[in-house]
C-alpha positions as CSV (number, residue, x, y, z in Angstrom):
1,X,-21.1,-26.2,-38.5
2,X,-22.0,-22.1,-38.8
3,X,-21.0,-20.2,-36.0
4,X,-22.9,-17.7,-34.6
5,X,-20.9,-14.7,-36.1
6,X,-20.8,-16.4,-39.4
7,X,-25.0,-15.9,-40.1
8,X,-26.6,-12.3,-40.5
9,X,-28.1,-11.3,-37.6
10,X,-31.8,-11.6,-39.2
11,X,-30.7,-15.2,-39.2
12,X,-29.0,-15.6,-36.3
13,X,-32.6,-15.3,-34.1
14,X,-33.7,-18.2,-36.2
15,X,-30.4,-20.5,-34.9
16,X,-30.5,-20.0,-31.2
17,X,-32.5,-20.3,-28.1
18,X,-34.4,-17.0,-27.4
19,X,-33.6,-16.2,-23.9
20,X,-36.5,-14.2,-21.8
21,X,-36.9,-10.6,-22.1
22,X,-36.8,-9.8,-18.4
23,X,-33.1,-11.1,-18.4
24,X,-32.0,-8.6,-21.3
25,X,-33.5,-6.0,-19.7
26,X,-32.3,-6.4,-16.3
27,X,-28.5,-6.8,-18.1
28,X,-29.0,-3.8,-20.3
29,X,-29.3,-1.3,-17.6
30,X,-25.7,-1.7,-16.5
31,X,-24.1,-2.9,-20.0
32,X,-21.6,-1.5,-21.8
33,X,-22.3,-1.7,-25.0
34,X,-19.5,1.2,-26.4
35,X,-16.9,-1.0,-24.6
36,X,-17.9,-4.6,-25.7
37,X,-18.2,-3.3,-29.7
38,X,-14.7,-1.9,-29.1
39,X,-13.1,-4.7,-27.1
40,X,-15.1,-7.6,-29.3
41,X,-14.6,-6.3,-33.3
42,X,-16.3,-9.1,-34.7
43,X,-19.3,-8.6,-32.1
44,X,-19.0,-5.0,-34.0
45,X,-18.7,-5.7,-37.8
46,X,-21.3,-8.4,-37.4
47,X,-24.1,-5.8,-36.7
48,X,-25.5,-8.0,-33.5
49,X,-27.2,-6.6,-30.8
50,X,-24.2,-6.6,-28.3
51,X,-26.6,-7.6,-24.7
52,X,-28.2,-10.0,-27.0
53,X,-25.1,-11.9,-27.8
54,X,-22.8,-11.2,-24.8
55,X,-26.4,-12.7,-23.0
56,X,-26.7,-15.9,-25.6
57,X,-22.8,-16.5,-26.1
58,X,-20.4,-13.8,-24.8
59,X,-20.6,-15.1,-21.3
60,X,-19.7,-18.6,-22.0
61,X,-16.7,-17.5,-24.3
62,X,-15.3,-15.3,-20.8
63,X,-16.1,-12.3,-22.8
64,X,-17.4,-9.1,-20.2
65,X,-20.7,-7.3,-20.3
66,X,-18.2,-3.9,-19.3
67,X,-14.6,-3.3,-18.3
68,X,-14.8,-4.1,-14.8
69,X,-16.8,-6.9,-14.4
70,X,-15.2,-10.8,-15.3
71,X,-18.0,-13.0,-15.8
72,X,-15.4,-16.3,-15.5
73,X,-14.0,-14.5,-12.2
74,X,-17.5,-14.2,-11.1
75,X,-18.2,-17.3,-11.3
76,X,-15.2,-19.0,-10.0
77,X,-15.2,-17.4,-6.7
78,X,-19.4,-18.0,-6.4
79,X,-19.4,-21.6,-7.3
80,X,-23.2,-21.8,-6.3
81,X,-23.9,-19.3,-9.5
82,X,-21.6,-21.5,-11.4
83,X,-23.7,-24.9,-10.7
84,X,-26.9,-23.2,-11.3
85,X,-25.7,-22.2,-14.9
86,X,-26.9,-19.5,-14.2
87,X,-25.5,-15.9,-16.2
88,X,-23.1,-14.7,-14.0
89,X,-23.6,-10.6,-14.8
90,X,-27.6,-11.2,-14.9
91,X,-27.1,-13.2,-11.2
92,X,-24.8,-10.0,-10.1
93,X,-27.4,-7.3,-10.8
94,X,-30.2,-9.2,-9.8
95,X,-28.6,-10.4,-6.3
96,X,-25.1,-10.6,-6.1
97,X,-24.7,-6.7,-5.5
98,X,-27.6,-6.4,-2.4
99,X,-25.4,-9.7,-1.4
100,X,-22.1,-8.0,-1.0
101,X,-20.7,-9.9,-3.7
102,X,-17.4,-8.4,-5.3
103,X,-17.4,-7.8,-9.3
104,X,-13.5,-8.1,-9.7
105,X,-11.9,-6.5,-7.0
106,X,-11.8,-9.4,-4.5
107,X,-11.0,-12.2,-6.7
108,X,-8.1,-10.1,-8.2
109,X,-6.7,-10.3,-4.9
110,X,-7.2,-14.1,-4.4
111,X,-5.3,-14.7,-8.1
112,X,-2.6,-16.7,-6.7
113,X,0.5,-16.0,-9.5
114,X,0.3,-12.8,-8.6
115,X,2.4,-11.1,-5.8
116,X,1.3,-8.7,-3.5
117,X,2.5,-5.5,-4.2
118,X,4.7,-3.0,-1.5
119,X,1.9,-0.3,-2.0
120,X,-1.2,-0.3,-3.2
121,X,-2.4,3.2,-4.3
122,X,-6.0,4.0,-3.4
123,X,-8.3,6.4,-5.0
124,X,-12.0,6.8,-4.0
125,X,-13.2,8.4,-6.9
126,X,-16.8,9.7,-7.8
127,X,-16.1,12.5,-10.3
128,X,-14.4,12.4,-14.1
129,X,-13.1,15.9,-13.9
130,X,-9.7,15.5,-12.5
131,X,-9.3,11.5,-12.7
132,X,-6.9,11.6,-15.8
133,X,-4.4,13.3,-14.1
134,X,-4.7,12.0,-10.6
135,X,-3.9,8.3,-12.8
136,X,-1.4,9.6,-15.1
137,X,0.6,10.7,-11.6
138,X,-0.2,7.7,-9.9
139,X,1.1,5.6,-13.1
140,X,3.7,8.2,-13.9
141,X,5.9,7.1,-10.0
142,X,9.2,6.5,-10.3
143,X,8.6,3.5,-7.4
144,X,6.9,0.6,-9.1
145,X,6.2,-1.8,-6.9
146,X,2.5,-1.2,-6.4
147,X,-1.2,-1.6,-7.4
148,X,-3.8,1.1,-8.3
149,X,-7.0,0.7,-6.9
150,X,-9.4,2.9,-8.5
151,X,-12.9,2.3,-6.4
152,X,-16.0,3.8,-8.4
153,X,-18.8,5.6,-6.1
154,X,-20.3,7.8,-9.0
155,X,-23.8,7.7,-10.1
156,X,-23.7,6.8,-13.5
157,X,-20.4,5.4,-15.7
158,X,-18.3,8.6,-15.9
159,X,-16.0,7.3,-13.7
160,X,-15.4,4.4,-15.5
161,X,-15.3,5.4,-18.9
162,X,-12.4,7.4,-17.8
163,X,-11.1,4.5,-16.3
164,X,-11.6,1.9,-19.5
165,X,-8.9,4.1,-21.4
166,X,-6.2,3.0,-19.4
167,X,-4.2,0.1,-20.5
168,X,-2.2,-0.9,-17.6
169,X,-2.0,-4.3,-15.3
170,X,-1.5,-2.5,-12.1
171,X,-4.7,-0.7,-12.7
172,X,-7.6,-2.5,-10.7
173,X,-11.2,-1.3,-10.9
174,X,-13.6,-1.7,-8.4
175,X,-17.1,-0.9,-8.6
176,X,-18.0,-0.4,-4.8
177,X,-21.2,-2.9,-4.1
178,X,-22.4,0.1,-1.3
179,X,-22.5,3.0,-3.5
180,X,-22.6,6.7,-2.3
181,X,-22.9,5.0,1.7
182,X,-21.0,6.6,4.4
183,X,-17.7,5.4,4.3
184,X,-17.9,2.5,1.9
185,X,-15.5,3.5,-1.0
186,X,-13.1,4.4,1.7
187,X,-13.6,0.7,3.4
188,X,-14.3,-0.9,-0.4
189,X,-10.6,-0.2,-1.2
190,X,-8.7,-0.6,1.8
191,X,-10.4,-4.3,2.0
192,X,-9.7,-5.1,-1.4
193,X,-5.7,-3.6,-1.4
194,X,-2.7,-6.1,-1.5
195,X,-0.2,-3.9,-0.2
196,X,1.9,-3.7,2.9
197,X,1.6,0.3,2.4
198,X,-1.7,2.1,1.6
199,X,-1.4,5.6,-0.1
200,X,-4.8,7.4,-0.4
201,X,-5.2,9.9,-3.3
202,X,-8.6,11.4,-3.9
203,X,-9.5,11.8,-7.2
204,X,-9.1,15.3,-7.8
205,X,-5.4,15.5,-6.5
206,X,-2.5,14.4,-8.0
207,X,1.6,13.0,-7.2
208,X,5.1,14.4,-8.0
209,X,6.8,11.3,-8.7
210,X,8.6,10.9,-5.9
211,X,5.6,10.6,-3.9
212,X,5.7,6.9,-3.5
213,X,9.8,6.5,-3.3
214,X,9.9,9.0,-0.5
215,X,7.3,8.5,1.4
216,X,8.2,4.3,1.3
217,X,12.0,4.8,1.9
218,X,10.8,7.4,5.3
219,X,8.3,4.8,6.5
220,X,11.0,2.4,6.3
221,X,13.7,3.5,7.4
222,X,12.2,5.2,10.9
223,X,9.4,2.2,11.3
224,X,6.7,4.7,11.5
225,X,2.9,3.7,10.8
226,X,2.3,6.4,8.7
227,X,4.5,8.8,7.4
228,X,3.9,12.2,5.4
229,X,6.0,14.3,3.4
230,X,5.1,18.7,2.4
231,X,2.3,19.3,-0.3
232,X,1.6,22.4,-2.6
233,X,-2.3,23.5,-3.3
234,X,-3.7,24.2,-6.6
235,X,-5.8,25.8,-8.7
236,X,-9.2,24.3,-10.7
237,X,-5.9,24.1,-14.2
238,X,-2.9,22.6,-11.8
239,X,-1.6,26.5,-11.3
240,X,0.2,26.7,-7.7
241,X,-1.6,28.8,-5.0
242,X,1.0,27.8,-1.8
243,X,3.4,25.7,-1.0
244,X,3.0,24.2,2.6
245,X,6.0,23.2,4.3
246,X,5.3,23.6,7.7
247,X,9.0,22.0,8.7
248,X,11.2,23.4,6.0
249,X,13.4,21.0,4.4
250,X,14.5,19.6,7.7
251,X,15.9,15.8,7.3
252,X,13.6,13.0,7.9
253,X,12.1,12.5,11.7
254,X,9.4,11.3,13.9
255,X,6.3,13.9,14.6
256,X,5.9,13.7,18.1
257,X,2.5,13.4,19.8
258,X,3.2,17.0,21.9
259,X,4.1,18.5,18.6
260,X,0.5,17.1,16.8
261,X,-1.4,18.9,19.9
262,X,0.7,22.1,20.0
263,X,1.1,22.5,15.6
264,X,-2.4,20.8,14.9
265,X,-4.8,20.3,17.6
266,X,-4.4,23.8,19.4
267,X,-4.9,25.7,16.4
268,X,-7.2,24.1,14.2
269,X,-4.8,23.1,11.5
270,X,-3.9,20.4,9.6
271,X,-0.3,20.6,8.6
272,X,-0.1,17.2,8.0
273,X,-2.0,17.1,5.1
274,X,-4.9,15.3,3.8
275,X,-4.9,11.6,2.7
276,X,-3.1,12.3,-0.3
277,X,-0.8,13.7,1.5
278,X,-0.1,10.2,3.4
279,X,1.3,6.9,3.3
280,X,-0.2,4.2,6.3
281,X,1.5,0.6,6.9
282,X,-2.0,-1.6,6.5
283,X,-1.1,-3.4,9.1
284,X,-1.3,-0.7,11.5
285,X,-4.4,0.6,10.2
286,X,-6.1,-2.7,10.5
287,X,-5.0,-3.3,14.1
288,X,-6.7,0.0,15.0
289,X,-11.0,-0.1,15.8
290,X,-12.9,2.4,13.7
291,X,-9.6,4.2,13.0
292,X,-11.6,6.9,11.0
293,X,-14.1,7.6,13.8
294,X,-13.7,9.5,17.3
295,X,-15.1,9.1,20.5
296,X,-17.7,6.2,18.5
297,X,-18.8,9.1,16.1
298,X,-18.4,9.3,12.5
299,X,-16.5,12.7,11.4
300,X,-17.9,15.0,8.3
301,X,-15.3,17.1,7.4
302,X,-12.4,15.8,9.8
303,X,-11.8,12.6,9.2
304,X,-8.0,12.6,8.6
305,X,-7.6,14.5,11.7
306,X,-9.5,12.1,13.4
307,X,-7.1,9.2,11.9
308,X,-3.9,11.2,13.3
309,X,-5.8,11.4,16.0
310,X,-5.9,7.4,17.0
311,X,-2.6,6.8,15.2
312,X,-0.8,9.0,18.5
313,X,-3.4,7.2,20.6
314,X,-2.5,4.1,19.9
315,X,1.0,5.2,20.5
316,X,2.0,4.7,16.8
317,X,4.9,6.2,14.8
318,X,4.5,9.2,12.1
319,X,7.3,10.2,10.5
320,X,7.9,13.2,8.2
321,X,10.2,14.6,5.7
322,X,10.0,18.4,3.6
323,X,10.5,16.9,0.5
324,X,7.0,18.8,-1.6
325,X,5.4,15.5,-2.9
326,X,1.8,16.0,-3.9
327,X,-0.9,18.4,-5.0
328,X,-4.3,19.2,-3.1
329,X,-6.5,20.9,-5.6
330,X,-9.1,23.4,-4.7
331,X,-12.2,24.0,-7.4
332,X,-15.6,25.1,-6.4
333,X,-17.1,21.6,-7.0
334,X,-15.7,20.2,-4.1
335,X,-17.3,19.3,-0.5
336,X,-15.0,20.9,1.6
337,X,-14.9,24.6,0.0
338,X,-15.7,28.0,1.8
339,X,-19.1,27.9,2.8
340,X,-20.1,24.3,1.3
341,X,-22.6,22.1,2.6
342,X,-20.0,20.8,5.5
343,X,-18.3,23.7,6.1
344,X,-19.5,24.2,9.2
345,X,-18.4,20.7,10.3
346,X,-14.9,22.0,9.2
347,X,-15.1,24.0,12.7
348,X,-16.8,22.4,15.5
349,X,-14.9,19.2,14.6
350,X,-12.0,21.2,15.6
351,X,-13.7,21.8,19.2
352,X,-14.6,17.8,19.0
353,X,-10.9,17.0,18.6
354,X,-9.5,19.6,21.0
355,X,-12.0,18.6,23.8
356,X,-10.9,15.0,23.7
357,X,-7.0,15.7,23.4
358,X,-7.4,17.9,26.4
359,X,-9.6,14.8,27.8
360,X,-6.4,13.0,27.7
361,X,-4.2,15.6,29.1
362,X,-2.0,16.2,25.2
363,X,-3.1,19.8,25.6
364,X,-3.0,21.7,29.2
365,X,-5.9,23.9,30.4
366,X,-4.3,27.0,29.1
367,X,-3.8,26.1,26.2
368,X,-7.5,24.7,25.8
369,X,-8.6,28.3,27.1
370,X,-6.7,29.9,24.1
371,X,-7.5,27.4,21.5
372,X,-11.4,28.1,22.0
373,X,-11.0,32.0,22.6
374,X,-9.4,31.6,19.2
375,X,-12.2,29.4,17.8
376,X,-14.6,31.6,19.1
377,X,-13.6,35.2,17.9
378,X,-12.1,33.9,14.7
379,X,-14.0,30.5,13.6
380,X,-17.7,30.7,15.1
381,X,-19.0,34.2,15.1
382,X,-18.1,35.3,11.7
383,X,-20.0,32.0,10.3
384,X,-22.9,31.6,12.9
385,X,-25.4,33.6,10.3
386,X,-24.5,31.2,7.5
387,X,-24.6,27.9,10.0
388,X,-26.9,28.3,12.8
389,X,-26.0,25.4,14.4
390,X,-22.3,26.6,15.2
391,X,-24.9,28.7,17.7
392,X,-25.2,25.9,20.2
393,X,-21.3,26.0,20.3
394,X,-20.9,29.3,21.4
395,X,-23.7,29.3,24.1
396,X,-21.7,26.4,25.9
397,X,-18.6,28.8,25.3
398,X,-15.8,26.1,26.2
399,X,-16.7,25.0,29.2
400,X,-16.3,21.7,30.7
401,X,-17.3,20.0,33.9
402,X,-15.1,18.6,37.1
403,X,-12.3,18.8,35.1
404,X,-13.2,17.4,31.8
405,X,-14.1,18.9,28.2
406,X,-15.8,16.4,26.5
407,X,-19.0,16.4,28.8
408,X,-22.6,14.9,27.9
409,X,-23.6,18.5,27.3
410,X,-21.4,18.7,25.0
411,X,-21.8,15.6,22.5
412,X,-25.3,16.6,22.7
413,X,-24.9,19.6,21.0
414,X,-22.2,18.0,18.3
415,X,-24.7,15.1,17.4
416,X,-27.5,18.2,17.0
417,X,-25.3,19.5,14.5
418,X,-24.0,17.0,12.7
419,X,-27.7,16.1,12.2
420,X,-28.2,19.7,10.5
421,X,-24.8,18.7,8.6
422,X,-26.6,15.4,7.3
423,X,-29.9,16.8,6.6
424,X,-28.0,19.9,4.4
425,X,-26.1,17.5,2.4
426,X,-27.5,14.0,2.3
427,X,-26.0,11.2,3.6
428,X,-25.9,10.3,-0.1
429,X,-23.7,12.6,-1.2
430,X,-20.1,11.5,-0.9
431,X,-17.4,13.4,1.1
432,X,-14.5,14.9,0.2
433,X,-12.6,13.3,3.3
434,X,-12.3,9.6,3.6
435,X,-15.7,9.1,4.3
């Protein structure tokens, strides 16, 4: 008997069951036909149309429509798709995407021959720009004993093109079902990853390769729930701008909750670094309720601080060491530069997250009185022109009521701006925080 590849293709359409149009279509918006000529030579050399065959005969052989997505997977794990014969990348764009379904990422952490992994390395990524480096550092760690989660939020395939070039089995791709939501990338990874460690790093950072090592033997050794270690920032071409080691080259130690509200909280910065900066035991995450959120609302520009925040709350370790382990990179394409879109969040989220640490008595009344003369004269009047909304701020000046900071009056005025926030950026935009 012929096979299929062994007829011209003029032929071929004469030998096999015409499937309906609609169900190309619908699998041609999302295929990759670049990567299935590459992967599948013979598909190639035979001069077939790629959909058409990965649509009549790919499928059933366990060959993929693109890099991240396992028709046999697919099916395995939705055995209700499997007994309706029905084509399992077809059945995934069509419904199993609205239903929450999971392309790969899921059922790669149900294979059972493979072992969990001490850290999984998670990057939320929706840009190209910077991704070949930030994976070449992950890869390039002199700890291997983890998994590399690469979650895709982008619009179209940049992301994972970049992605397809890397040949590695510790590389997973995700393609996060809730693209460009609120959040979802950041929840998308941390629900599919393995690990007893999670170590964030956004996609336009990067690692030394100690990163992991370090940050894995701290954690251990002082049982801390997270644990960070000194970062340098750096230009748009990797040049160094500062090195930040805001406790020298001390030995390894706990940070202590009064140290968090006197170093961070009371002057409105963030020494600890951002998530790339961090290494969080899963478990600990996990016990925590909306660890990313504070006081039940969602942060815009502050979202690691927010996360520090609940750790201490919770009465949780952090531990950290001088040891200059990663790179935060500053380029004008990203959310959180001078003057961007959430800039403005970048300073009355300070006022959120000092009002409720003085709530709880971590900073004393003069110190609050300070903090917001400083936020005041240095944060909100040079900026109010640019961001009217930092104007309901200083009307309410600091003040509280019968003792307490975070008043109704308040929270009104923070949901007003974070409104502004939303409506300036989009909800659809993603965030350069965890968000």
């Amino acid at each position: 008997m012929l096979s299929a590849l062994s007829l011209p293709w003029s032929k071929m359409q004469q030998h096999v069951p015409q499937v309906v149009d609609s169900m190309l279509r619908v699998v041609r918006t999302e295929f990759d036909g670049r990567y299935y000529r590459e992967t599948y030579r013979d598909v190639a050399l035979s001069g077939i149309d790629p959909v058409y065959h990965y649509v009549n005969y790919g499928w059933k052989e366990g060959r993929r429509p693109r890099a991240d997505f396992d028709p046999t997977t697919y099916l395995q794990c939705n055995q209700d798709v499997a007994s309706a014969g029905v084509e399992p990348f077809y059945h995934y764009l069509k419904h199993g995407r609205r239903e929450a379904r999971a392309p790969y990422g899921k059922v790669m952490a149900a294979v059972p021959h493979a072992p969990a992994p001490t850290v999984s390395i998670l990057v939320p990524a929706f840009r190209p720009d910077f991704l070949d480096i930030c994976i070449s550092s992950a890869l390039g760690q002199s700890y291997g004993d983890f998994e590399l989660l690469i979650s895709d939020d982008s619009i179209g395939d940049s992301v994972q093109s970049v992605v397809s070039k890397w040949q590695d089995e510790r590389i997973r791709y995700i393609n996060n079902p809730n693209r460009q939501q609120p959040g979802a990338n950041r929840d998308c990874l941390i629900e599919n990853a393995r690990g007893r460690y999670l170590k964030f790093l956004f996609d336009d950072d990067f690692l030394l390769p100690k990163s992991v090592s370090t940050l894995v033997t701290l954690a251990d050794e002082l049982e801390a729930d997270l644990a960070f270690h000194s970062r340098y920032e750096v230009d748009k071409n990797g040049k160094i701008l500062e090195a930040t080691i805001p406790f020298g080259f001390d030995k390894s130690r706990l940070f202590e909750k009064h140290e968090f509200a006197e170093r961070v909280v009371s002057v409105s910065g963030n020494i600890i670094g951002e998530p790339s900066n961090i290494l969080i035991a899963g478990e600990s995450l996990r016990r925590l309720d909306r660890p990313f959120m504070l006081h039940e609302r969602r942060m815009r520009f502050l979202t690691d601080v927010a996360l520090y925040c609940n750790f201490f709350a919770a009465d949780m370790k952090i531990a950290l060491i001088g040891y200059l382990g990663s790179a935060f990179r500053r380029h004008s394409s990203q959310n959180s530069q001078a003057k961007g879109a959430i800039y403005s969040a970048g300073i009355f989220e300070w006022e959120f997250i000092l009002r409720w640490a003085a709530d709880r008595g971590w900073v004393d009344e003069a110190s609050y009185l300070r903090a917001m003369a400083r936020l005041l004269v240095e944060l909100y009047r040079p900026n109010y022109v640019d961001f009217p909304e930092l104007n309901g701020f200083i009307a309410l000046a600091g003040r509280g009521s019968n003792g307490k900071y975070l008043t109704a009056e308040f929270l009104e005025v923070l949901d007003s701006a974070h409104a502004v926030v939303d409506s300036r950026v989009g909800h659809s935009s993603p965030m350069r925080a965890i968000d």
